[in-house]
N, C-alpha and C positions, 0 to 999 in steps of 0.2 A: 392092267389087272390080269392073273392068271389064278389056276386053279392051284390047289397045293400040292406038291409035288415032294419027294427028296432031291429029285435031279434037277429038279427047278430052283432047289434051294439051293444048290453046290454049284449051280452057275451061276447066281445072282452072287454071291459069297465072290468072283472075280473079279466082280463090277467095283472099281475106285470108288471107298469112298461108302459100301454098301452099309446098310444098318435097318435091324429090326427093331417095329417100336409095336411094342406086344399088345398097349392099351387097345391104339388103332387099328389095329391086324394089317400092316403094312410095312412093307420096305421101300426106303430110299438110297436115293444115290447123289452124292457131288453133280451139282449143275455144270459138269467142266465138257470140254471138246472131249477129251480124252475117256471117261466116263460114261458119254453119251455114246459115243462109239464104238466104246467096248460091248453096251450092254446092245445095242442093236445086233452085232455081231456075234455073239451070243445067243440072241432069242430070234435067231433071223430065220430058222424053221418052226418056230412057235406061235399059235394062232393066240393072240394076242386083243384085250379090249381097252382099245387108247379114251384116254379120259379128255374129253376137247378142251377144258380149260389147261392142260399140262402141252398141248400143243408148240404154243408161241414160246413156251421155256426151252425146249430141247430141238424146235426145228433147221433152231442157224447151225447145230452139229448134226444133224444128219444125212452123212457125205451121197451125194449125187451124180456118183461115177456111172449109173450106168444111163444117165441124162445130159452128159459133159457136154457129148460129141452133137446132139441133138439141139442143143442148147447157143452151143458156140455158132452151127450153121441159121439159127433161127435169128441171133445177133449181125450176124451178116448177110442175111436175107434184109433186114431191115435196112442197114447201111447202106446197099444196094439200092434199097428203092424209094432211099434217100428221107426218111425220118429221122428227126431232129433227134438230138443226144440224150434229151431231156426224157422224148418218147422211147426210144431202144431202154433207156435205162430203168420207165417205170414197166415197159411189156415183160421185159428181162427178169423182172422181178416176180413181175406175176406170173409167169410160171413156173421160177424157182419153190417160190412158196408153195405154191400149189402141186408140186412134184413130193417137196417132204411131206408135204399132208397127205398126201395117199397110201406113199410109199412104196408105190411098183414101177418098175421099167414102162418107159412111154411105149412103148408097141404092145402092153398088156392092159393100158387104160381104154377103160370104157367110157360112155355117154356117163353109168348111173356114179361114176369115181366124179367127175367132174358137176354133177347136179348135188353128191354129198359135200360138195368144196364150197359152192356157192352157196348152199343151207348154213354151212357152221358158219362163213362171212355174215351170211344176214342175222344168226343168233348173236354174233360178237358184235351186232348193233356199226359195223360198217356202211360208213352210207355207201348210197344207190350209187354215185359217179363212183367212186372208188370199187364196186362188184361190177358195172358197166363196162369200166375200164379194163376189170380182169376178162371176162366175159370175151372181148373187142383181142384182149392179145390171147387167149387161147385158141382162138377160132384161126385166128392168123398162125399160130405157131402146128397146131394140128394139121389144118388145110394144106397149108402151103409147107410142112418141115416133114410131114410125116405123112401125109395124103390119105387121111382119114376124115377126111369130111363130113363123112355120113354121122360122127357122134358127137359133132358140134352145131349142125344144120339147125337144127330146132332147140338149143339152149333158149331158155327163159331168158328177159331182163325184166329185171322189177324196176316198174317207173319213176319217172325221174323226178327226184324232189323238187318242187315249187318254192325254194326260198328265196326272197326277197334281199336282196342284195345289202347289206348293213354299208351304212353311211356316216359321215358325219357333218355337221352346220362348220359355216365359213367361222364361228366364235373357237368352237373345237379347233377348228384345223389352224387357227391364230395362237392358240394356249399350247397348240405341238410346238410350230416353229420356235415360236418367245423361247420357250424349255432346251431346244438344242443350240447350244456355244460355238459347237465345231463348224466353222466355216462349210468344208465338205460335208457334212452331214446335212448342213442346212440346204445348201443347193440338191442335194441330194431328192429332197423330202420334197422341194418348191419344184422343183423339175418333173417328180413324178405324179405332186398332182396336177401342177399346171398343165400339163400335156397327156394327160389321161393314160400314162405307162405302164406295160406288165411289169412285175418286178426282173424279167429276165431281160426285158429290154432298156431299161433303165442303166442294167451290171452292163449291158455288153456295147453301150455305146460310147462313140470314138468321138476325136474332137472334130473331125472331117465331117460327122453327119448332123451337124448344128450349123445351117444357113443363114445367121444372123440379118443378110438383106432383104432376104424375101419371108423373113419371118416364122420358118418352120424347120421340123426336124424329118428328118430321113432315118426313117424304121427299118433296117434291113433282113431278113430273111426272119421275119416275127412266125409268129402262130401259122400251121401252113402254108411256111416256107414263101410269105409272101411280103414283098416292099411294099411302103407304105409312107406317108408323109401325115405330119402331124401339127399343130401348132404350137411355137416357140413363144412364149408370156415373155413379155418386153421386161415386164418386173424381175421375172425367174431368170432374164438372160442378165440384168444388173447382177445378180449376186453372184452366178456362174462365170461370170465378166470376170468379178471381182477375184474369184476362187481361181479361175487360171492362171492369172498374173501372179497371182502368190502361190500354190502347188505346184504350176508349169508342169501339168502332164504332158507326156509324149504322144502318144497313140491313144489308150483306154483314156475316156475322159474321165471315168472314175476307176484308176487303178487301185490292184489291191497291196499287200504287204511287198511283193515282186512287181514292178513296175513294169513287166514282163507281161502282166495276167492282168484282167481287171476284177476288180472285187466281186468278193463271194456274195451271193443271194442271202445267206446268212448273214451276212455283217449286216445289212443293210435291214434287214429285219430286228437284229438287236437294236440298232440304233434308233428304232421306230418304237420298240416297245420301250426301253429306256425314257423314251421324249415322254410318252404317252404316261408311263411313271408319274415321273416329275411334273408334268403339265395335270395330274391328279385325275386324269378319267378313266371312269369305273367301264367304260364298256371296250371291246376287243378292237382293236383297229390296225391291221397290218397293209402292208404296200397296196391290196387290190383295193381295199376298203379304199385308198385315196383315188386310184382311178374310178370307183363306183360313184366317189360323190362327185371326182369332175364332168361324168355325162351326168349327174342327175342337177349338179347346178350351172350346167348350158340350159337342158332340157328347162329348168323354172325360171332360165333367164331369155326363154323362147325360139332359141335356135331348135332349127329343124329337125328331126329324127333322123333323115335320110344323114344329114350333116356329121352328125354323133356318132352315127354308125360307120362310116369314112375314116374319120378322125381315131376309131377304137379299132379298128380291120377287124368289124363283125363281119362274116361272109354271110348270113343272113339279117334284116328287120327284126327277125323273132327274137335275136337274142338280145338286141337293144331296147325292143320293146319294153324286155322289163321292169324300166327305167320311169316308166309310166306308171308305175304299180307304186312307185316311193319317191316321185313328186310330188310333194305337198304344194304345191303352188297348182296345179291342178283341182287336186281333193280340196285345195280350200277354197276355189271358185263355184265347189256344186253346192248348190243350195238346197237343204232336206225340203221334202213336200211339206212337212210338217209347218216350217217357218214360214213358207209361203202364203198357206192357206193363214198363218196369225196376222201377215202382212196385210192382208186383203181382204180383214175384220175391220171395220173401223179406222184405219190407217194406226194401229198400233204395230208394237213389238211384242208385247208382255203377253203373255198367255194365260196369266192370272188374274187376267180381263176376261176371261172364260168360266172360271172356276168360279 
């Protein structure tokens, strides 16, 4: 938004695409590259009031040349100190974003550019991991790319959601499998939750890291870059048996379109919700959902915590503990005060022996 101007009007009048709608007292413009960069270019000495909801429309065109150089050495800062692809790729992101949101050369951002970034995240209703996240790669990108320390020291994080990990019963997860046809797709789905798999561990493992004698699988350089061993379902390895003899991969056990590559993290998400489709259930259930409910039906079939935690390469208890919070085999052995004291009436049940 600007004030009104003639000279404002005769620039705008450049802009691809420009148009006055007299009702609204407003001009637009073409959501193009070309468009968006004109009109930056243009009002690029003009103080200017951005509308936060018009952000996410025009920020993938506004070019960040003078962030390139800053950008590229922060990308290989990380590579160096050997963060996973997965990680460069989402850090990378957050402070691309967060560069067009401001809109100034990183040597002239402040503390208060970066506490108005994390505000309009929290109004656009982003959860806390995903502002956490951002938070974690600016401090690294300022710190260590640009050696400003001092106006990332004391950023906030707004605390970490408490949700309870969604699951599904051994019936659900029988009415996915029935639902998928495809051979690979089926081991696929039996593999990830037999064995409690991220979905990036799942895409990236080879036929070499399946030890059929001793029963378990070899997790290599998973979540913090750390190996891992897991166990192989005798059932799960019958149908993977089955799937090798007839696909005969080479290397990737689940390759993708290029035998070369193994399959995309996406495919294998379609192929879940698809099943999930056809198998008719109404609640959300993608790859992690099937490793949440393989700790949580160890956990009610009474193996250990310390065990579950091993088997998932949690680095802390805490984060398996959760597990405990959505075991119903637990919660359904306490018994309320309430029943007790009806038990211990009379030797009844009924409580309308009271009434």
């Amino acid at each position: 938004m600007f004030p009104y101007s003639p000279e404002l009007v005769e620039k705008i009048k450049t802009v691809p695409g420009h148009r006055w709608h007299p009702q609204e007292k407003v001009w637009s413009i073409y959501s193009t590259r070309e468009a968006v960069i004109k009109f930056f270019s243009v009002f690029s000495k003009t103080e200017l009031e951005i509308d936060d909801s018009a952000i996410p429309l025009v920020s993938k065109y506004i070019p960040l040349s003078s962030w390139e150089n800053t950008i590229r050495m922060f990308e290989e800062d990380l590579k160096l100190r050997g963060y996973s692809p997965e990680t460069r790729k989402a850090y990378v992101g957050h402070v691309k974003r967060f560069a067009r949101f401001i809109g100034v050369p990183p040597n002239r951002t402040e503390e208060k550019h970066i506490k108005e970034y994390l505000l309009f995240l929290l109004n656009k209703k982003c959860s806390h991991s995903f502002i956490n996240q951002t938070v974690s790669a600016l401090k690294l990108f300022f710190s260590r790319i640009l050696g400003k320390s001092e106006i990332v020291f004391n950023l906030p994080r707004p605390k970490r959601e408490k949700k309870l990990p969604n699951v599904i019963n051994m019936e659900e997860f029988w009415a996915i499998l029935k639902a998928v046809k495809n051979l690979k797709h089926r081991a696929i789905i039996l593999l990830t939750y037999s064995s409690g798999l991220r979905l990036s561990e799942v895409v990236n493992l080879k036929i070499k890291d399946i030890d059929v004698e001793r029963g378990l699988i070899h997790i290599r350089q998973a979540k913090g870059r750390k190996d891992r061993y897991t166990v192989l379902s005798q059932a799960a390895w019958q149908i993977i048996n089955v799937y090798i003899n007839n696909f005969a991969p080479r290397d990737w056990l689940f390759p993708g379109a290029n035998p070369e590559q193994h399959l995309s993290k996406r495919s294998v998400q379609k192929v879940l919700e698809q099943a999930c489709l056809k198998a008719g259930l109404q609640k959300a259930v993608s790859p992690h959902t099937l490793r949440h409910s393989f700790a949580t039906h160890l956990l009610e079939s009474g193996t250990d915590l310390r065990y579950i935690q091993e088997l998932l390469g949690h680095a802390s208890t805490k984060t398996t503990e959760i597990y405990t919070h959505v075991s119903k085999h637990n919660i359904e052995k306490i018994e309320s005060p309430l029943d007790k004291i009806v038990k211990e009436q009379k030797g009844t049940k009924d409580i309308l022996d009271f009434l």
